[in-house]
N, C-alpha and C positions, 0 to 999 in steps of 0.2 A: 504494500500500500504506500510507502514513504518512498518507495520511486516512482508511482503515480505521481504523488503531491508534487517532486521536486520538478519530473517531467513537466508541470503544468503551471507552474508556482507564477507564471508572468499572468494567468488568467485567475488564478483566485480570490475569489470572496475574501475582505479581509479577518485573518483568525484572530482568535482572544478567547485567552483562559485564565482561570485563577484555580489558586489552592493556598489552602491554609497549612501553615509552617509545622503543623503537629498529625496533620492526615496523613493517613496510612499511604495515598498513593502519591503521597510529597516528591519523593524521588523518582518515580516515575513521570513525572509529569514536569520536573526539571532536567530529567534527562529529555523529552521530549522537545521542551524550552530550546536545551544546547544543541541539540540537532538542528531544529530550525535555523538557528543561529549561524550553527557553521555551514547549513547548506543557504542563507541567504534567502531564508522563504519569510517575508515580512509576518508579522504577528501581536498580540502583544500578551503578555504572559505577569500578570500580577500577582504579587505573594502579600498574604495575610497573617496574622494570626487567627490560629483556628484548629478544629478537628475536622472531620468528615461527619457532619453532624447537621439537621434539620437548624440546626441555630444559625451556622454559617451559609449557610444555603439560603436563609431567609436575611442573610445580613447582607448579602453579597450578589444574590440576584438581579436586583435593580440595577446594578453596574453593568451586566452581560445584556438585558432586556435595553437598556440606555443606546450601549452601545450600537444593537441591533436596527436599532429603531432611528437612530443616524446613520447608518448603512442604508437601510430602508429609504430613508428621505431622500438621501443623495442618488439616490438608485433611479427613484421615481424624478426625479428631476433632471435628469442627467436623459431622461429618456422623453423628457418633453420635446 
């Protein structure tokens, strides 16, 4: 799959993730981070404190939903 993405990385949606500093898939998802990174695939990738937990998830949603929803705008305008 991650030579799909790179193969394609000039036509993609922009990424963005987050995770909290104490969740179990922390390291996996900044090793994911450092990949993008060194393959040049734009992203943005935000660290918290937190666990993988409904608390964080409701603390931190509105940020990915924000972002989305400025993607969204520019999309739809972009195509006027």
């Amino acid at each position: 799959m991650f030579k799909t993405l790179i193969a394609n990385k000039k036509t993609l949606p922009p990424l963005r993730f987050d995770c909290g500093k104490d969740d179990v898939l922390f390291s996996a998802n900044t090793a994911l981070a450092k990949k993008l990174v060194d393959e040049n695939v734009p992203h943005t990738f935000d660290i918290f404190a937190g666990t993988h937990c409904w608390e964080y998830w409701h603390e931190h949603v509105a940020k990915t939903m924000i972002f989305f929803a400025q993607l969204e705008s520019k999309t739809h305008t972009q195509l006027k």
